[in-house]
C-alpha positions as CSV (number, residue, x, y, z in Angstrom):
1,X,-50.9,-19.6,20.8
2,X,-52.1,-18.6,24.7
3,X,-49.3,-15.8,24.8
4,X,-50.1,-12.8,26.6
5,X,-50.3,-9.3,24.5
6,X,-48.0,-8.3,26.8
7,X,-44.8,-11.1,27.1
8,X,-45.4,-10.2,23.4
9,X,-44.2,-6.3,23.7
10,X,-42.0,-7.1,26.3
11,X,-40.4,-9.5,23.8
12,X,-39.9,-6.8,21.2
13,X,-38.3,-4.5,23.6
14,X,-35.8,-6.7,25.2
15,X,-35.2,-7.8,20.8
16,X,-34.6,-4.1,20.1
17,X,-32.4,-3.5,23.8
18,X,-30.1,-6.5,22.1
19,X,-29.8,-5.1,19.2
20,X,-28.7,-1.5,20.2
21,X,-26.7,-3.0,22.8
22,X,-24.5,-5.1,19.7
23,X,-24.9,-2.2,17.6
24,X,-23.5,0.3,20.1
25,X,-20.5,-2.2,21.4
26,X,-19.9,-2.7,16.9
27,X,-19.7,1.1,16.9
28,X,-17.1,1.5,19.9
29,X,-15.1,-1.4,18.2
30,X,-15.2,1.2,14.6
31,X,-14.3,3.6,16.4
32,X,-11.0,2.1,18.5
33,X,-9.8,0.5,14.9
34,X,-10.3,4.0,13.3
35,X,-8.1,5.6,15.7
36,X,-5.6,2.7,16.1
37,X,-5.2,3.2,12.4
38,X,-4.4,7.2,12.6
39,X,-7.8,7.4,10.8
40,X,-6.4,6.0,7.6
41,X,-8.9,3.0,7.5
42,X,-12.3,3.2,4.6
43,X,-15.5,1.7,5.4
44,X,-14.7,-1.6,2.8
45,X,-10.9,-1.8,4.9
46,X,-12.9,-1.3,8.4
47,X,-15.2,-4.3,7.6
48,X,-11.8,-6.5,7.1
49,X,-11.2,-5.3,10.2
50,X,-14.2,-5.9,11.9
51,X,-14.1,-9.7,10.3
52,X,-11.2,-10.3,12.2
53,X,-12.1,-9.4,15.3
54,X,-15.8,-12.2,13.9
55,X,-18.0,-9.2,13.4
56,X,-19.4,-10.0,9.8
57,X,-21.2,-7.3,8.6
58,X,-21.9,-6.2,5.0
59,X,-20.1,-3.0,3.3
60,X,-23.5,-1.3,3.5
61,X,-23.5,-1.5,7.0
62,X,-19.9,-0.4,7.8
63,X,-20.3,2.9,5.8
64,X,-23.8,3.9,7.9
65,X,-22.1,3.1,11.2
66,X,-19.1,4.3,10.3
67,X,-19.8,7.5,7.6
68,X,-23.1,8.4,8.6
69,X,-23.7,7.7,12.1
70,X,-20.0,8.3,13.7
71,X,-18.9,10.4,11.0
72,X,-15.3,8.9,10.5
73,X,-13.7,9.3,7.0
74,X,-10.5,7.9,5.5
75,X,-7.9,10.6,5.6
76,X,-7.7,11.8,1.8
77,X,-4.2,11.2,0.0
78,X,-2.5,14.2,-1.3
79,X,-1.6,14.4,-5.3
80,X,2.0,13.4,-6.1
81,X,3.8,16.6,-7.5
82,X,6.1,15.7,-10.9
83,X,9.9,15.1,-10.6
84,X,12.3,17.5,-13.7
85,X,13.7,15.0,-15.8
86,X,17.3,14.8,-16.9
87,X,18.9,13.0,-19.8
88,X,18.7,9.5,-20.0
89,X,21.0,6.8,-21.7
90,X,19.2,4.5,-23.2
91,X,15.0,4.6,-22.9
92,X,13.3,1.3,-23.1
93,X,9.7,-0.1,-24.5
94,X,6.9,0.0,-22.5
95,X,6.4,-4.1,-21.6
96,X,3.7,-3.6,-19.6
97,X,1.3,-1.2,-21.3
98,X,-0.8,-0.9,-17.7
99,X,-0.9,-5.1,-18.1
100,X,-0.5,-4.7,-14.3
101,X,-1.4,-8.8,-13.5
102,X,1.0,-11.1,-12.7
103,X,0.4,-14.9,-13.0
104,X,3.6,-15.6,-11.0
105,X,6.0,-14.5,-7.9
106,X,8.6,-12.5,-9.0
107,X,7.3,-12.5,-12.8
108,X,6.8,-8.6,-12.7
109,X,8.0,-5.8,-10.7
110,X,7.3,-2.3,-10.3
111,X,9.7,0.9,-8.7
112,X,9.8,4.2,-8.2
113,X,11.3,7.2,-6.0
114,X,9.1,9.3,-4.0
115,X,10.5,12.6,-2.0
116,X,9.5,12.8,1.9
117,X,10.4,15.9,4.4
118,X,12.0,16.1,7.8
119,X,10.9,17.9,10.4
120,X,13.5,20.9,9.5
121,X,11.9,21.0,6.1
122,X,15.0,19.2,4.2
123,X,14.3,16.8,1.4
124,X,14.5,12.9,1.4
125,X,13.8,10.4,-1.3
126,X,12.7,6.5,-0.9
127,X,13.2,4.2,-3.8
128,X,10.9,0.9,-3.7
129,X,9.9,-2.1,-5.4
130,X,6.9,-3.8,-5.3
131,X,5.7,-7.5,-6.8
132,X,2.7,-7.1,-9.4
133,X,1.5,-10.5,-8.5
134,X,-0.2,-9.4,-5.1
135,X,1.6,-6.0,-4.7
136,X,3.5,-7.1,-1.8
137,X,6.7,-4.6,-1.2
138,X,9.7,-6.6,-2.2
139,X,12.0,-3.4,-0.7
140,X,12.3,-0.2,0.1
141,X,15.5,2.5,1.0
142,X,15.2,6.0,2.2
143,X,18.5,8.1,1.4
144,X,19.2,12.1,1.4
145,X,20.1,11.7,-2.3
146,X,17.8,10.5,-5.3
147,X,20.7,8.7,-7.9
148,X,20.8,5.7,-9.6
149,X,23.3,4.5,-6.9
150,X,19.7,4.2,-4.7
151,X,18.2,2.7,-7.4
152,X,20.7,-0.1,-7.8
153,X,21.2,-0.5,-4.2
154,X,17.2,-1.0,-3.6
155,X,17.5,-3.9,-6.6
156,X,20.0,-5.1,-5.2
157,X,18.2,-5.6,-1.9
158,X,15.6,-7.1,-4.0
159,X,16.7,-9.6,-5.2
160,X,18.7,-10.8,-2.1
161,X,15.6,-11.1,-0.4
162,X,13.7,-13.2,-3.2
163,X,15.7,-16.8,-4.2
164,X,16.0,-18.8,-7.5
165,X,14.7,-16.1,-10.0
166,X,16.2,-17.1,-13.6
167,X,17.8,-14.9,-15.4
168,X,14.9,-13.2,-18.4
169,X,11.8,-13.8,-16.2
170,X,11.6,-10.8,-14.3
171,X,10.6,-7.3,-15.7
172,X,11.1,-4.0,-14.0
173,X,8.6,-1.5,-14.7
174,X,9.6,2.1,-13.8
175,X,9.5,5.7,-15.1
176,X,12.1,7.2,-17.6
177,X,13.6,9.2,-14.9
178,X,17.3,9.4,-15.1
179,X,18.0,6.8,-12.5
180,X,16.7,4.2,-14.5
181,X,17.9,5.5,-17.9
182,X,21.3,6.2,-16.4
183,X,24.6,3.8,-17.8
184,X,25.2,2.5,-14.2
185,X,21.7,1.0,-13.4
186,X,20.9,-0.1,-17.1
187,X,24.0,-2.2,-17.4
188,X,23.1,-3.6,-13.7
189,X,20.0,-5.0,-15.1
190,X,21.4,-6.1,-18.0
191,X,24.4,-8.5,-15.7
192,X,21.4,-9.3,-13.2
193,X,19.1,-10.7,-16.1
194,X,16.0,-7.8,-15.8
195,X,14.0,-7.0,-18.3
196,X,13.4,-3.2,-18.3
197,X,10.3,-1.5,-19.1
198,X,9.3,1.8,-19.0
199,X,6.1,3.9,-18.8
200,X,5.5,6.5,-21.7
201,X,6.6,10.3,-20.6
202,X,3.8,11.9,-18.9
203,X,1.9,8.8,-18.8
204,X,1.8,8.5,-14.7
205,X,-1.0,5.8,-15.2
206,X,1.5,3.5,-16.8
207,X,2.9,3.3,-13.4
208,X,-0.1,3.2,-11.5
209,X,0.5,0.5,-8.6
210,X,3.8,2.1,-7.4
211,X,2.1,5.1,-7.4
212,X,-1.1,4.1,-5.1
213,X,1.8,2.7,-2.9
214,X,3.3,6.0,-2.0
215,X,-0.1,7.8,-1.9
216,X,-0.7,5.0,0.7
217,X,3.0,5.5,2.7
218,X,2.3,8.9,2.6
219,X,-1.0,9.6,3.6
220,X,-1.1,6.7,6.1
221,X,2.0,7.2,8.1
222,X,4.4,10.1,6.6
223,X,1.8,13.3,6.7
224,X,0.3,12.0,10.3
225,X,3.8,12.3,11.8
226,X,6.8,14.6,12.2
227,X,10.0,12.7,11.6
228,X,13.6,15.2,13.5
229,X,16.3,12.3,12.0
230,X,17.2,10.1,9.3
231,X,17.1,7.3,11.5
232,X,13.3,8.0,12.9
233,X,12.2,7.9,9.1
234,X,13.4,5.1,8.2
235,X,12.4,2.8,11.6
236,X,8.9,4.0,10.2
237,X,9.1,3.6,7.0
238,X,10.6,0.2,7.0
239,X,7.8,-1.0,10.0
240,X,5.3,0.6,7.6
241,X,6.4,-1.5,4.3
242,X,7.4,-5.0,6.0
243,X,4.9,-4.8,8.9
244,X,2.2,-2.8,8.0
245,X,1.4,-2.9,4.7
246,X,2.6,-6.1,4.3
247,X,1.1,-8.5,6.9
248,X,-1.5,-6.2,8.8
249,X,-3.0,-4.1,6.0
250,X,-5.8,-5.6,3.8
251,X,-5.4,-5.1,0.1
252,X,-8.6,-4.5,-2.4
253,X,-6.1,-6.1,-5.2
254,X,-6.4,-9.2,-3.2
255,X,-10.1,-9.8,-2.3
256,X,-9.0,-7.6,1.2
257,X,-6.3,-10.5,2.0
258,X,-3.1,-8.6,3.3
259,X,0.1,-9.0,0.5
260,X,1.7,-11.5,3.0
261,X,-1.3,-13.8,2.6
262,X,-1.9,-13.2,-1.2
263,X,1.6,-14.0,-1.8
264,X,2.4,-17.1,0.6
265,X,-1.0,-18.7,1.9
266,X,-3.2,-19.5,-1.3
């Protein structure tokens, strides 16, 4: 073709100088998003990531950058510890049996409490609920005390935040904890037109979405930071749930589309 051996080599080069050049500038960008996420981020979340800033690479790719090369892991999520059980008032069937698809908004609902720690080493509790259909959270309150007077209070906000849901539609999954079992939240359900449902007793896998939530709260915000007041915990918790989790955070439930999109843009 009359070109030089030569403009040949020299052509390979400069291909290979491009192509460490990208690589390098791809690898600073893993690296700023790790550490803008507190290190939370896995390689299949980081290519989400990096398809939103238009770097498309496959998942292959994203774990050797970002595993092998640079050496950046996901933070590990700690094991939830079991909550002593009291005695309930009336236990109800399992509706779900770890069904945990929804066809509809609002169709089927999961909640639980999980405890959190202050800085002075004193005990809080979070109750939230989250939407099966794309596992959006629907709500969330932190309090110093873990009763069904939460409970109600987080249904409560619930359903004031989600319109037009006819009475028999909805089911709330939860554990038999006392909360749930208690006289004062069961006969709330039962005016507000929820259908309860109730994992199994030692069956945590029954409640398996609530409980990647708070294995996700917790080992993406709550063990990274020290939290002095009430009112510090729940800014972050609350920014965490509605922010966050909902509208920044890609979900593998939903093909990596955030809850917010799942739930309002298909």
């Amino acid at each position: 073709m009359g070109i030089a051996p030569n403009a040949y080599y020299h052509f390979l080069k400069d291909q290979k100088a491009e192509y460490i050049k990208r690589k390098n500038k791809i690898k600073t960008e893993i690296r700023r998003i790790y550490h803008e996420h507190k290190g939370t981020p896995g390689y299949r979340s980081m290519r989400v990531y990096l398809k939103r800033k238009g770097i498309s690479l496959s998942n292959l790719t994203v774990h050797k950058y970002m595993n092998t090369e640079l050496h950046l892991f996901s933070i590990t999520r700690k094991r939830k510890p079991d909550y002593v059980k009291g005695s309930p008032h009336k236990v109800f069937d399992n509706k779900l049996n770890q069904d945990f698809t929804a066809d509809a908004i609002n169709q089927k609902w999961c909640t639980d409490f999980t405890y959190l720690s202050l800085s002075n080493g004193s005990k809080r509790y979070n109750c939230s609920i989250i939407d099966l259909h794309e596992r959006s959270l629907i709500a969330s309150i932190t309090d110093k005390h873990m009763t069904s007077d939460l409970a109600i209070r987080t249904l409560q906000k619930a359903l004031k935040a989600q319109a037009n849901i006819k009475p028999g539609t909805l089911i709330l999954h939860s554990d038999q904890g006392r909360q749930y079992t208690s006289k004062d939240f069961t006969e709330f359900c039962k005016k507000s037109g929820i259908v309860q449902s109730m994992s199994k007793a030692g069956h945590p896998y029954d409640n398996a979405p609530m409980e990647r939530y708070f294995n996700t709260l917790k080992s993406e915000l709550i063990y990274l930071h020290n939290y002095h007041t009430d009112e510090e915990l729940s800014i972050a918790i609350e920014d965490f749930a509605y922010v966050q989790y909902n509208h920044v955070r890609p979900h593998s439930y939903n093909n990596y589309k955030t809850p917010f999109e799942a739930r309002y843009q298909e």
